[in-house]
OpenMM code with the backbone's topology and positions (N, CA, C; nanometers):
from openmm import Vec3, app, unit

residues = "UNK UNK UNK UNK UNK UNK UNK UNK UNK UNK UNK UNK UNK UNK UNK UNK UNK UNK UNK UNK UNK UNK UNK UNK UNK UNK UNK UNK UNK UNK UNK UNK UNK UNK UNK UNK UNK UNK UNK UNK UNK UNK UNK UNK UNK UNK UNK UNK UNK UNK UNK UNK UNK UNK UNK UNK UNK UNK UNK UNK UNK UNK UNK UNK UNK UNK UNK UNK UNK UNK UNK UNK UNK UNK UNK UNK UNK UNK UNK UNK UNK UNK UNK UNK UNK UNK UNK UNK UNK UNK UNK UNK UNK UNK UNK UNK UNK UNK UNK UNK UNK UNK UNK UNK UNK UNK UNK UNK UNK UNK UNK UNK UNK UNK UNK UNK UNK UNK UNK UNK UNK UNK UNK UNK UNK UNK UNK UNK UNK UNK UNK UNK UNK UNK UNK UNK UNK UNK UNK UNK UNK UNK UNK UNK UNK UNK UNK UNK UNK UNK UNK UNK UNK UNK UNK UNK UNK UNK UNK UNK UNK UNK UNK UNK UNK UNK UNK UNK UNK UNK UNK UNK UNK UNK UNK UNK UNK UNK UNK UNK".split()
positions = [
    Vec3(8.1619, 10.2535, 12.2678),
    Vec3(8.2975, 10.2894, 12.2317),
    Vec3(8.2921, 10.4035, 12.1296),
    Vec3(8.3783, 10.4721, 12.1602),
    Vec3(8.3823, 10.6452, 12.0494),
    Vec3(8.4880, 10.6264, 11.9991),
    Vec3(8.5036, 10.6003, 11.8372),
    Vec3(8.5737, 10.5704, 11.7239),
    Vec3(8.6283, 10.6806, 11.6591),
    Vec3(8.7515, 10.7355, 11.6133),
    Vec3(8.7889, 10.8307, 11.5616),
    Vec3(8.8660, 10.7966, 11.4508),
    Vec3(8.7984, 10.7854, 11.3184),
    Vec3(8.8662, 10.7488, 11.1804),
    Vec3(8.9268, 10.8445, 11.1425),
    Vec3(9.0410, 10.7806, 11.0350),
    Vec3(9.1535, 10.8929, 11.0070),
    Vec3(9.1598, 10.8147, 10.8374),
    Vec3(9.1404, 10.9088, 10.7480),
    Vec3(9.1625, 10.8622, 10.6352),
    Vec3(9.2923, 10.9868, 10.5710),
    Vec3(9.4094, 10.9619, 10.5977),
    Vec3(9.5464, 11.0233, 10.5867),
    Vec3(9.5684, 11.0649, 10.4536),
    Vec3(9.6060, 11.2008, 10.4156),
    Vec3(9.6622, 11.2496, 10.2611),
    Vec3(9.7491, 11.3731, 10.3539),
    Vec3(9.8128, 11.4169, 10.2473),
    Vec3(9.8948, 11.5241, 10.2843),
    Vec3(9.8146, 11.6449, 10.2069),
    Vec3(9.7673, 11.6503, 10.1169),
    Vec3(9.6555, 11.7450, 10.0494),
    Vec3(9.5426, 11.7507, 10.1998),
    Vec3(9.4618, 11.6665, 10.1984),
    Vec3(9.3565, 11.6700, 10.2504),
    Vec3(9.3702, 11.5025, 10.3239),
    Vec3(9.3271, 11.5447, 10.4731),
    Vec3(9.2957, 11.4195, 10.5476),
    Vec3(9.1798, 11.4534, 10.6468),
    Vec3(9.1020, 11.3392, 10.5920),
    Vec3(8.9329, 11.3348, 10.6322),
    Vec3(8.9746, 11.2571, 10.8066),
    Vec3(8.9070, 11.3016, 10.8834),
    Vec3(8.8599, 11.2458, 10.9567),
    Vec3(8.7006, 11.2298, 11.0156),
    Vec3(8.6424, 11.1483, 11.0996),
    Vec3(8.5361, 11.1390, 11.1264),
    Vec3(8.5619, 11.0306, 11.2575),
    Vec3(8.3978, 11.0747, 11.3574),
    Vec3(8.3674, 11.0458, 11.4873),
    Vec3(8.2720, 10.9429, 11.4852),
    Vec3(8.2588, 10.8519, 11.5542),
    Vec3(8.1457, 10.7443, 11.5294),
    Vec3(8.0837, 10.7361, 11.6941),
    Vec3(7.9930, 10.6757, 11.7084),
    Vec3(7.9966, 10.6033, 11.8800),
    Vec3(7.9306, 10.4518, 11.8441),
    Vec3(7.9533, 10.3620, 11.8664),
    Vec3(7.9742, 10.2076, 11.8689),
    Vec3(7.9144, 10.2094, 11.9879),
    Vec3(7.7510, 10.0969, 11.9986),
    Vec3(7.7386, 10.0984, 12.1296),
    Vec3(7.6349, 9.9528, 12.0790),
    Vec3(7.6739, 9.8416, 12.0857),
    Vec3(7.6774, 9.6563, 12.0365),
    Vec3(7.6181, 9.7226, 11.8986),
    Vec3(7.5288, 9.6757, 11.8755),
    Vec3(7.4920, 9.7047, 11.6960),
    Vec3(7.4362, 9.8090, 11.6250),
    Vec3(7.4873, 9.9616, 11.7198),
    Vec3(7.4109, 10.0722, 11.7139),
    Vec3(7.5477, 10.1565, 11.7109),
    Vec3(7.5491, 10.2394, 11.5646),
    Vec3(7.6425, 10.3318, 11.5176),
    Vec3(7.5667, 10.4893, 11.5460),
    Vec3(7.6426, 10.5593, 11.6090),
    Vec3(7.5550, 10.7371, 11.5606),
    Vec3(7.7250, 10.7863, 11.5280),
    Vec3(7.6621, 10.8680, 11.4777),
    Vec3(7.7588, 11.0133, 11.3825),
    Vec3(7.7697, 11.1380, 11.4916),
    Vec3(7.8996, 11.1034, 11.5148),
    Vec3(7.9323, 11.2767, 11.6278),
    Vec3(7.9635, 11.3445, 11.5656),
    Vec3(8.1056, 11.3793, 11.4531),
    Vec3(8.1024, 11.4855, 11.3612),
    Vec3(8.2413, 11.4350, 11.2587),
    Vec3(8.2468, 11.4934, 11.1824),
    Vec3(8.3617, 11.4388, 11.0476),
    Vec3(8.4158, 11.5842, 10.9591),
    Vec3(8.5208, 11.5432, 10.9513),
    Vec3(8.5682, 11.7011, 10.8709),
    Vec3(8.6738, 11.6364, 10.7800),
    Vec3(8.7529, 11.7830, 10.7602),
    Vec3(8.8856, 11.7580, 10.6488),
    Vec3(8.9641, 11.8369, 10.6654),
    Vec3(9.0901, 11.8189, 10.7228),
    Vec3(9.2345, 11.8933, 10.7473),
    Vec3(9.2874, 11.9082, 10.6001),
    Vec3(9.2620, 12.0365, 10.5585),
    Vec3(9.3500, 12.0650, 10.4366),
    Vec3(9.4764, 12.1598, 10.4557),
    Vec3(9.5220, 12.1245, 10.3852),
    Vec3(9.7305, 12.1994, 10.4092),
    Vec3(9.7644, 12.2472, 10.2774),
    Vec3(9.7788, 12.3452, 10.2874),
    Vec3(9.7744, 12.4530, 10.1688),
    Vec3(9.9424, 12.4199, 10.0735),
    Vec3(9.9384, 12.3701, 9.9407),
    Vec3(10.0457, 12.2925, 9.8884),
    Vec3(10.1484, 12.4007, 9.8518),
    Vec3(10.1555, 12.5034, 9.8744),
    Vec3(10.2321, 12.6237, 9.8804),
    Vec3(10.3582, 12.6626, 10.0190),
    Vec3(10.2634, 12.5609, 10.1123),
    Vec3(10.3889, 12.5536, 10.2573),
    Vec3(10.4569, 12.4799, 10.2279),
    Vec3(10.5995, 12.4993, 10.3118),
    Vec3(10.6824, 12.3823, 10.3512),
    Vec3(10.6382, 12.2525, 10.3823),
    Vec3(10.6707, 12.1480, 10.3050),
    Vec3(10.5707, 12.0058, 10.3925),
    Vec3(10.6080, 11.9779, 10.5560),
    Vec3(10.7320, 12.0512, 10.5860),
    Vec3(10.7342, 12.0183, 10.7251),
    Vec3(10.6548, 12.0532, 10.8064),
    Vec3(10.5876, 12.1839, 10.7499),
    Vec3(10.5083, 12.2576, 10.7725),
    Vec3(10.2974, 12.1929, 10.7596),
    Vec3(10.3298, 12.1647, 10.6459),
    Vec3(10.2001, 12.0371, 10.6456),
    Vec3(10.1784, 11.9706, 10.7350),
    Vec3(10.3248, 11.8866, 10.7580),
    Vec3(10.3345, 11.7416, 10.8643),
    Vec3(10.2617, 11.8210, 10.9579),
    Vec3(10.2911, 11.9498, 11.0219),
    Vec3(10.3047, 11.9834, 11.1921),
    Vec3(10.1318, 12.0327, 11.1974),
    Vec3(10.0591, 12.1009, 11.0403),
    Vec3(9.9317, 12.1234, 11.0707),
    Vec3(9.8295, 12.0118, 11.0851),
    Vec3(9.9183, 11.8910, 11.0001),
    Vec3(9.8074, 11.7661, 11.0006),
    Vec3(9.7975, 11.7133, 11.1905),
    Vec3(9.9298, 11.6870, 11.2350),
    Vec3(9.9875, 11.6948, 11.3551),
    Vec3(9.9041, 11.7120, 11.4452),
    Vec3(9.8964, 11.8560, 11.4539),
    Vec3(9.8570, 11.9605, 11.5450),
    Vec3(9.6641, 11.9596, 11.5503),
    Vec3(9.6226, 11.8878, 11.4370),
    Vec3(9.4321, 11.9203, 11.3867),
    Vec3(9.4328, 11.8428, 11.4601),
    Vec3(9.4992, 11.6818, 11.4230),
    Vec3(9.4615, 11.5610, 11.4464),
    Vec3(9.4527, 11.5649, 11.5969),
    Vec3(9.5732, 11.6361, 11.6646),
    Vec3(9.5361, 11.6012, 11.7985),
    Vec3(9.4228, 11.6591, 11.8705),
    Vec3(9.3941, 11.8053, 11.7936),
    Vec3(9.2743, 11.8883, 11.8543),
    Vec3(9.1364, 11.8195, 11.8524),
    Vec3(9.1619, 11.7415, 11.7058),
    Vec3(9.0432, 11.6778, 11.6888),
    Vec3(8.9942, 11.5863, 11.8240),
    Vec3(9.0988, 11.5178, 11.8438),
    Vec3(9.0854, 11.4114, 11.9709),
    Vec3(9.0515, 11.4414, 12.0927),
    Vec3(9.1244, 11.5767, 12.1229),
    Vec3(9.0892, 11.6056, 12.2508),
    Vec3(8.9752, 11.6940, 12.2532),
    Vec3(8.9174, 11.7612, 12.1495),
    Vec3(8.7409, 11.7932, 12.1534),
    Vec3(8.6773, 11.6135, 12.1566),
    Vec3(8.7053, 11.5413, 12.1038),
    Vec3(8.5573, 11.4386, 12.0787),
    Vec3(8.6287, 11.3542, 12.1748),
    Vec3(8.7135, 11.3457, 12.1916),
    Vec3(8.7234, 11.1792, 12.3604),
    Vec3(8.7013, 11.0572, 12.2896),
    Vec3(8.7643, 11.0149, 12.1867),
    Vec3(8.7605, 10.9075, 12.1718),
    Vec3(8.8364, 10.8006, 12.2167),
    Vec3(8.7602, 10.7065, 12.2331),
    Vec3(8.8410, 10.5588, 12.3068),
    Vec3(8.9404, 10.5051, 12.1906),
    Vec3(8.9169, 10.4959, 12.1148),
    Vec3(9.0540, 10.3969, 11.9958),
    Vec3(9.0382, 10.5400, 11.8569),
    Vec3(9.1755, 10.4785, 11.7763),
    Vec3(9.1742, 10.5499, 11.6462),
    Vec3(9.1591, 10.3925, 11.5776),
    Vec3(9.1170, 10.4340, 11.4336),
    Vec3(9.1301, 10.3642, 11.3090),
    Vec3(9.1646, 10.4351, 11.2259),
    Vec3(9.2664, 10.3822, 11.1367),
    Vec3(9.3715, 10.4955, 11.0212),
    Vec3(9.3828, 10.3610, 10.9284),
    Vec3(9.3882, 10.4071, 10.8032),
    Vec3(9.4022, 10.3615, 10.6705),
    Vec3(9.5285, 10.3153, 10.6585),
    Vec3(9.5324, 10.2320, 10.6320),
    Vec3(9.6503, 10.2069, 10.5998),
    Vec3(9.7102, 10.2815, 10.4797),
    Vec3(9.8596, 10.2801, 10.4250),
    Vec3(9.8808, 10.3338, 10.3311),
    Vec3(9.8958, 10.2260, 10.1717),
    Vec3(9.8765, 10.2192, 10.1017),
    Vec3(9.8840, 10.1368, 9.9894),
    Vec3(9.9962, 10.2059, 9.8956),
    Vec3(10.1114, 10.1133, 9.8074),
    Vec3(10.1643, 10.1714, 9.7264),
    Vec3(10.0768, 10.1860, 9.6127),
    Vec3(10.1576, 10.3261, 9.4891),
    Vec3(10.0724, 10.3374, 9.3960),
    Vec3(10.1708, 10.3750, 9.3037),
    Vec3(10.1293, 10.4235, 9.1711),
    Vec3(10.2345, 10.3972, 9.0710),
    Vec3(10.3501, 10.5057, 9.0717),
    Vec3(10.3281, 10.6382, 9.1526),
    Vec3(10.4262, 10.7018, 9.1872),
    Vec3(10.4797, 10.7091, 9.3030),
    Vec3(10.6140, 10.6561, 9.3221),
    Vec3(10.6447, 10.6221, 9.4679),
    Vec3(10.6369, 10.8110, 9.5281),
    Vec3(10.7074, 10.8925, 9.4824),
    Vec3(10.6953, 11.0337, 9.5568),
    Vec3(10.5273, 11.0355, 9.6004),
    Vec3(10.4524, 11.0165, 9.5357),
    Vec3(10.3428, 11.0045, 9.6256),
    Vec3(10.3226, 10.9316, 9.7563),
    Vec3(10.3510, 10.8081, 9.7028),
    Vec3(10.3375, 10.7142, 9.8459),
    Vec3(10.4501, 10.7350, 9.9628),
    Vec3(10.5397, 10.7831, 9.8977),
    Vec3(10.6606, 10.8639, 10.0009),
    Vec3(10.5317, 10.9921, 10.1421),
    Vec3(10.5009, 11.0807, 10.0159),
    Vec3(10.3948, 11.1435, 10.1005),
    Vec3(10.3157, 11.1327, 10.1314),
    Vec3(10.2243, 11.0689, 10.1226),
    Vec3(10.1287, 11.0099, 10.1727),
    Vec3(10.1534, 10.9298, 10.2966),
    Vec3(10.2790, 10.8597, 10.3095),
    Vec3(10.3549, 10.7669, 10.4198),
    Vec3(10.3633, 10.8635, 10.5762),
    Vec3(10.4425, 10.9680, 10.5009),
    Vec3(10.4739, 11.0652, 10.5575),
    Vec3(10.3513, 11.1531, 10.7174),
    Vec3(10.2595, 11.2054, 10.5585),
    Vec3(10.1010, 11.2245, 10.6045),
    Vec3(10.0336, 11.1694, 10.7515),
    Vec3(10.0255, 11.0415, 10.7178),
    Vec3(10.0250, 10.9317, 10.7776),
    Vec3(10.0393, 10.8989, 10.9092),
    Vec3(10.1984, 10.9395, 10.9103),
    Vec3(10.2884, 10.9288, 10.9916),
    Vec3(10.2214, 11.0319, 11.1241),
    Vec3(10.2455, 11.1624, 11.0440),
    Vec3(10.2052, 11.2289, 11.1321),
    Vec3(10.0783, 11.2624, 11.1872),
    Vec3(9.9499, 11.1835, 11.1543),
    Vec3(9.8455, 11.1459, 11.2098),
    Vec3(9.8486, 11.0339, 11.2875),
    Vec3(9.9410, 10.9077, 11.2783),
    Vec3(9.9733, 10.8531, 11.4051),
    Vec3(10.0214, 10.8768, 11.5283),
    Vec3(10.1236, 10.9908, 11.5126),
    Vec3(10.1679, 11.0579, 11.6125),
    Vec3(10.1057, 11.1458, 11.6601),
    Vec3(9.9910, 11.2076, 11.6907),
    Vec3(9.9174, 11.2649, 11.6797),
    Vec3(9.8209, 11.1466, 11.7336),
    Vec3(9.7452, 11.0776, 11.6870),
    Vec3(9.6598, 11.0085, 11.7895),
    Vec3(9.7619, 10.9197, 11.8934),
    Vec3(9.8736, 10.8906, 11.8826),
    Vec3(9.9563, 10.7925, 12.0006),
    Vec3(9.9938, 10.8924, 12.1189),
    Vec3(10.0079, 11.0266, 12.0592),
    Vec3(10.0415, 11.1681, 12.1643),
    Vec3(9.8989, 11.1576, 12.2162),
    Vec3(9.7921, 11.1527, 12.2065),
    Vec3(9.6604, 11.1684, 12.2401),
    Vec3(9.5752, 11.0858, 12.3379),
    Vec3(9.7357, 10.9764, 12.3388),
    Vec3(9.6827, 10.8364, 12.3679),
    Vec3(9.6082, 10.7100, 12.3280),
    Vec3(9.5894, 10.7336, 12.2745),
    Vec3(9.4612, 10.6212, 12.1823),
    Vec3(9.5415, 10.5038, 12.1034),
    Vec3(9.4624, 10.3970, 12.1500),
    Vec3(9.5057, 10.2912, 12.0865),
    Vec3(9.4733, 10.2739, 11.8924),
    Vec3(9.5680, 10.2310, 11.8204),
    Vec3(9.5424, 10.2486, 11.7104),
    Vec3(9.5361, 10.1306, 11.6058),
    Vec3(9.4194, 10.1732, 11.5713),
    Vec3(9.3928, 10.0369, 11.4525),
    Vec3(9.4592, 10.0382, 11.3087),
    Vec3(9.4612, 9.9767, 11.2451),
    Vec3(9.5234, 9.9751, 11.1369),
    Vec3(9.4259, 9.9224, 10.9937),
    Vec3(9.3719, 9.9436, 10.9071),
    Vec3(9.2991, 9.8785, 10.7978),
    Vec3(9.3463, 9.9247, 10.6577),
    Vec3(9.3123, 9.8255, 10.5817),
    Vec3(9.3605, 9.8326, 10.4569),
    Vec3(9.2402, 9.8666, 10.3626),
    Vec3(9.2434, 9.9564, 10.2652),
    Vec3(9.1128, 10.0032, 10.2167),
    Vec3(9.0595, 9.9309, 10.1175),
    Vec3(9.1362, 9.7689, 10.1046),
    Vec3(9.0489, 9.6814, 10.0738),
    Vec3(8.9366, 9.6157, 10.1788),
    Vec3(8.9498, 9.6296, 10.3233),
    Vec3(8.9737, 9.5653, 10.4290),
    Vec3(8.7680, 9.6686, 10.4887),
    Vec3(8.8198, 9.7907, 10.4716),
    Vec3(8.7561, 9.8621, 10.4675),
    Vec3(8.6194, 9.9173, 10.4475),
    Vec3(8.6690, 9.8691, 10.2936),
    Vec3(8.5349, 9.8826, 10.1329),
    Vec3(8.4878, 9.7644, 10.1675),
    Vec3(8.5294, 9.6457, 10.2312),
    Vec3(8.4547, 9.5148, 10.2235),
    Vec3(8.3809, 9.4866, 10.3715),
    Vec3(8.3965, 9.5979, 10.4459),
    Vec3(8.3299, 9.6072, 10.5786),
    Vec3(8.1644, 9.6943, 10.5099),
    Vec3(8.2535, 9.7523, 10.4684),
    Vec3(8.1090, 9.9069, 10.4664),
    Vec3(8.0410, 9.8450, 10.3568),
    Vec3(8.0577, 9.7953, 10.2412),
    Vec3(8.0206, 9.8014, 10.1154),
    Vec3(7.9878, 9.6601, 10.0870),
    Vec3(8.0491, 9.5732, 10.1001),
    Vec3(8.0559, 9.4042, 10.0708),
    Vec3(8.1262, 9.3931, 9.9877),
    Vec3(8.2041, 9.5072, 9.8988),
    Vec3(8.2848, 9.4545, 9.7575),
    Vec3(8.3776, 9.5455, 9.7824),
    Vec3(8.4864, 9.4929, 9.8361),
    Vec3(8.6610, 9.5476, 9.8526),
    Vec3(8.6722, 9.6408, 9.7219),
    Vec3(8.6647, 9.6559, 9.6085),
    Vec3(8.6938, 9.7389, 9.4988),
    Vec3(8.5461, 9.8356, 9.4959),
    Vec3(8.4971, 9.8274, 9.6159),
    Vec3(8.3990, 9.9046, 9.5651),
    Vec3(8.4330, 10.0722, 9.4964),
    Vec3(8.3396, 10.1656, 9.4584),
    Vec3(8.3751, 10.2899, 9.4433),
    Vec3(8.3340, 10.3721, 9.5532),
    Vec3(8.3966, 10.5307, 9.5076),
    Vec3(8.4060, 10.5905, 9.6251),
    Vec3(8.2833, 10.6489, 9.6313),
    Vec3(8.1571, 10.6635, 9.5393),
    Vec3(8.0651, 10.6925, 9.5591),
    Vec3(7.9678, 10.5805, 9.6479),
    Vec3(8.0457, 10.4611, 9.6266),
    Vec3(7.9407, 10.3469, 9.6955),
    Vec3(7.9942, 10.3879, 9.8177),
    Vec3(8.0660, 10.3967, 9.8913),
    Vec3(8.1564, 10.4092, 10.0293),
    Vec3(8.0509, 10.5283, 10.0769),
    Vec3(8.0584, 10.6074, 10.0280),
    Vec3(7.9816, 10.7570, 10.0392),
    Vec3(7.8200, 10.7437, 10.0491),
    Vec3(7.7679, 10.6101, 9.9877),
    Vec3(7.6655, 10.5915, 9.9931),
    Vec3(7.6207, 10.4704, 10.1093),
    Vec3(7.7073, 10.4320, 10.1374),
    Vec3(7.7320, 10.3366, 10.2767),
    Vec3(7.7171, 10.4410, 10.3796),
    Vec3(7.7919, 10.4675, 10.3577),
    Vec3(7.8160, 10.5303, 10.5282),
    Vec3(7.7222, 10.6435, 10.5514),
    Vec3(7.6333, 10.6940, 10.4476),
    Vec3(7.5024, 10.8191, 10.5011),
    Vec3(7.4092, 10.7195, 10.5770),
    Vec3(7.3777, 10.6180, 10.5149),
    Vec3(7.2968, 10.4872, 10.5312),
    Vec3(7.3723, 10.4351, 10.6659),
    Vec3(7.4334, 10.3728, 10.6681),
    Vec3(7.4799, 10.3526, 10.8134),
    Vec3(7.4135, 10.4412, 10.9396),
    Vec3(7.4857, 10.5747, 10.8971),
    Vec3(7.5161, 10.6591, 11.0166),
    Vec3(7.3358, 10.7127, 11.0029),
    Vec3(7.2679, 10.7014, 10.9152),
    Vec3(7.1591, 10.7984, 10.8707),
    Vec3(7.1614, 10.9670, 10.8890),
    Vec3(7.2393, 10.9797, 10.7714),
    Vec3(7.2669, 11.1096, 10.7662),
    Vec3(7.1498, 11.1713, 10.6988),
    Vec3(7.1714, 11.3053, 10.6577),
    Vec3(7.0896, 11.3620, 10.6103),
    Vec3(7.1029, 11.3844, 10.4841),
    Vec3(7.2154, 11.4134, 10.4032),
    Vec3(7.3416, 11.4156, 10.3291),
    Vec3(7.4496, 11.3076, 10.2963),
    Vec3(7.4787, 11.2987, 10.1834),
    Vec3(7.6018, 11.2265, 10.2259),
    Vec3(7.7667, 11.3271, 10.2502),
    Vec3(7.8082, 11.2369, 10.3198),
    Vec3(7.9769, 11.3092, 10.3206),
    Vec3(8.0357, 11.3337, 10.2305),
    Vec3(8.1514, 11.4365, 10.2324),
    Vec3(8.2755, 11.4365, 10.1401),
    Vec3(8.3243, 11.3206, 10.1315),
    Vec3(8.3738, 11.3026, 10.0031),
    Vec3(8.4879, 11.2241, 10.0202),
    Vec3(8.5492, 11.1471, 10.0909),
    Vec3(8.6676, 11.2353, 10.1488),
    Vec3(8.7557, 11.1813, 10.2507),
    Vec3(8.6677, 11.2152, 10.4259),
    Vec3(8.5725, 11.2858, 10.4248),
    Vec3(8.5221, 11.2807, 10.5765),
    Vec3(8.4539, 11.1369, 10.5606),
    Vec3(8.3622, 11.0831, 10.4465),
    Vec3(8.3651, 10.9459, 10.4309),
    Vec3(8.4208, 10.8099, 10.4588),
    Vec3(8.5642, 10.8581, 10.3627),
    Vec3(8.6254, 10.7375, 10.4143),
    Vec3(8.7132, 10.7387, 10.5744),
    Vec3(8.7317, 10.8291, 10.6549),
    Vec3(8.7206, 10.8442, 10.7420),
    Vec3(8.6403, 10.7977, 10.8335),
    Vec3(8.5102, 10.8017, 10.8113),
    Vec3(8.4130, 10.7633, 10.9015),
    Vec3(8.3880, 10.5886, 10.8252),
    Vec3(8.4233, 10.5852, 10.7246),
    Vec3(8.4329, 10.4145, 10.6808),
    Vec3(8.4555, 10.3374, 10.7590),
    Vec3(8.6743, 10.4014, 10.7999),
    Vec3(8.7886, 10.3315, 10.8860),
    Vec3(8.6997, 10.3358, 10.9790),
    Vec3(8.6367, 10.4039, 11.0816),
    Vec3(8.5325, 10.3894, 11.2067),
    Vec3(8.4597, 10.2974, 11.2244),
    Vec3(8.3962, 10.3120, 11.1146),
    Vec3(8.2920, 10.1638, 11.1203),
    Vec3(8.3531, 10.0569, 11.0954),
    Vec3(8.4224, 10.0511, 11.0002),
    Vec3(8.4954, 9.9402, 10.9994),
    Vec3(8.5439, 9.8702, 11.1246),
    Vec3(8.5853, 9.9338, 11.2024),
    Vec3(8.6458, 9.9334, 11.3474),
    Vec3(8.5340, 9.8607, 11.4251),
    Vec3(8.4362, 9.9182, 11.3933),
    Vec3(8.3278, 9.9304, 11.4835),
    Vec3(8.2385, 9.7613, 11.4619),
    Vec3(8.2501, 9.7394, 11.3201),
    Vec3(8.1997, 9.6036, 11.2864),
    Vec3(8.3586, 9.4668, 11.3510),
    Vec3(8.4617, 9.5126, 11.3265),
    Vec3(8.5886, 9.4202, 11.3309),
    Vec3(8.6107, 9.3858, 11.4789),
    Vec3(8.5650, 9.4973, 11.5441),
    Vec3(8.6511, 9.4726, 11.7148),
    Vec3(8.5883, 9.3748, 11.7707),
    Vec3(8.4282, 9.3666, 11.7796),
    Vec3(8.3715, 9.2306, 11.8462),
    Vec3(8.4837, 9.1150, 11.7646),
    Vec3(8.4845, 9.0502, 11.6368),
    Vec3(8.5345, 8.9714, 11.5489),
    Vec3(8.6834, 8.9438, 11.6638),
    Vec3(8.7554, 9.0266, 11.6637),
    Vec3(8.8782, 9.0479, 11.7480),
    Vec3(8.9053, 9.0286, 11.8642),
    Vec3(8.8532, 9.1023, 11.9741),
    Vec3(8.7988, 9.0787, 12.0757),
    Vec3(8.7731, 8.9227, 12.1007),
    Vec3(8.7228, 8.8234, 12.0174),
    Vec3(8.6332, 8.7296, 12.0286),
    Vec3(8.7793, 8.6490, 12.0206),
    Vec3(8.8278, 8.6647, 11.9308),
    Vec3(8.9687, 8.5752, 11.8722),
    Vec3(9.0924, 8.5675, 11.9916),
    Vec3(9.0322, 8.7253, 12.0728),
    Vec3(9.1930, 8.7141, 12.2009),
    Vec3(9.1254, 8.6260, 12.3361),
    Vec3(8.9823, 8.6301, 12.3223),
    Vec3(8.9291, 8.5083, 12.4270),
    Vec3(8.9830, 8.3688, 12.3875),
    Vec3(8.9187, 8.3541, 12.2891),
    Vec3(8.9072, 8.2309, 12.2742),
    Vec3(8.9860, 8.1498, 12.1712),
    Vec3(9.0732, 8.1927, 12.1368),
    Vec3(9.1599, 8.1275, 12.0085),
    Vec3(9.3160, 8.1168, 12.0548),
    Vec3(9.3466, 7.9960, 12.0097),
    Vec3(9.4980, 8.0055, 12.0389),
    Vec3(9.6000, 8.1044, 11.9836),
    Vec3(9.7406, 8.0843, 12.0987),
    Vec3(9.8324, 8.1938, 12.0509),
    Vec3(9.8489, 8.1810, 11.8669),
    Vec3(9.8789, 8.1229, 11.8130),
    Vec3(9.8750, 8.0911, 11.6900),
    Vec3(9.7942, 8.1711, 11.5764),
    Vec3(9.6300, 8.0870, 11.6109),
    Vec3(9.5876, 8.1715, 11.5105),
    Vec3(9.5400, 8.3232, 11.5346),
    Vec3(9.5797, 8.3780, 11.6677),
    Vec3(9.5961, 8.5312, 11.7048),
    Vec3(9.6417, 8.6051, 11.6689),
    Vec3(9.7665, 8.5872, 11.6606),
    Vec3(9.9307, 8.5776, 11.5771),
    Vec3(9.8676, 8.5869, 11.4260),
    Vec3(9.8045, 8.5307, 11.3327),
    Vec3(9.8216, 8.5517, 11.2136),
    Vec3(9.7001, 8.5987, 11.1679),
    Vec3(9.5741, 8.6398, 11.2857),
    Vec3(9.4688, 8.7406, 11.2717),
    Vec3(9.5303, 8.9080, 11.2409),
    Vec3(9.6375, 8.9414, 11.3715),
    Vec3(9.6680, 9.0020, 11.3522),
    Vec3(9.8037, 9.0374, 11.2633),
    Vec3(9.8049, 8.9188, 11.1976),
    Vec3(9.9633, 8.9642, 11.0778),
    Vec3(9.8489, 9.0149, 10.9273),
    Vec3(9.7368, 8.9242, 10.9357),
    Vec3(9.6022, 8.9604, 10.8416),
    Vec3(9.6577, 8.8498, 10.7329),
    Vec3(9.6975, 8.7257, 10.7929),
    Vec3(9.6916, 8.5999, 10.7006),
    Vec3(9.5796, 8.5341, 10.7065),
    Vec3(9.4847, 8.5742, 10.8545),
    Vec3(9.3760, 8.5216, 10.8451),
    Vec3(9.2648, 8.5986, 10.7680),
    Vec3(9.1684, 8.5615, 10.6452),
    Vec3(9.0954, 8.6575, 10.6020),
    Vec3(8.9570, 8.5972, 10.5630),
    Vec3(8.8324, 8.6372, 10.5168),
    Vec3(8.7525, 8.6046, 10.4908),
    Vec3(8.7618, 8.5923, 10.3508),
    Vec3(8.8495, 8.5913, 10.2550),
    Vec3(8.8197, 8.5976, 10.1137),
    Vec3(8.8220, 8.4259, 10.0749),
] * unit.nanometer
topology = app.Topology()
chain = topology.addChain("A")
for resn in residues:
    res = topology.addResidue(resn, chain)
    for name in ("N", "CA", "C"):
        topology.addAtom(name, app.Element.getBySymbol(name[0]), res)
């Protein structure tokens, strides 16, 4: 399966390529859509938009994984950031791709083992994972995080729509069910 993580900002949104094949991750490629804070944001929305989908239709990926958005202490941020977001969903749903959803507690505790981890540990996960040569930026990081993350969760999932009742399916995917 070919994973296409989306770690969403309106400044800068990382994405990154994975391939998932049972317990074997490789690294296809990871970047960063930056939008120059001097445009119109409508104008942002349509470049984040417009990457995201190019991105998809160079690499062929089978599913997206995107970050969820978290509030933070300035709502005009999380307004944009929502926004951001937004238009990287639309953008992989125009593309076709089915889309995952994770929370970057959800995330950090896939890649890292400790949900609060830092962003240098994330960064230091995922060279190690993927065996890079380097580690990533930043956000091409947590980008390729949401991927793996994906990439460790879907068997977990998968497993739950065989074999588990409507019920606790239902509250896997509301995320009442959790490992903490």
């Amino acid at each position: 399966m070919r994973i296409l993580g989306i770690d969403p900002g309106l400044r800068s949104t990382g994405f990154g390529v994975i391939q998932a094949h049972h317990n074997q991750l490789s690294y296809i490629t990871s970047g960063t859509i930056s939008t120059p804070s001097k445009v119109p944001l409508a104008q942002r929305l349509k470049h984040i938009l417009d990457d995201i989908r190019e991105v998809a239709q160079h690499t062929r990926p089978d599913v997206a994984a995107i970050e969820k958005v978290f509030v933070n202490i300035n709502p005009a941020s999380t307004l944009l950031l929502g926004q951001a977001r937004g238009a990287a969903m639309c953008a992989l749903a125009d593309s076709g791709l089915e889309v995952y959803e994770y929370t970057a507690l959800q995330i950090k505790k896939s890649i890292v083992g400790n949900g609060h981890a830092a962003k240098e540990q994330v960064q230091h996960m995922v060279q190690r994972l993927l065996n890079l040569n380097e580690r990533p930026g930043s956000d091409s990081a947590d980008a390729l995080a949401c991927a793996i993350c994906h990439a460790h969760t879907r068997p977990l999932m998968d497993k739950l729509q065989q074999d588990s009742s409507p019920g606790i399916r239902q509250r896997w995917r509301s995320g009442r069910i959790t490992d903490d």
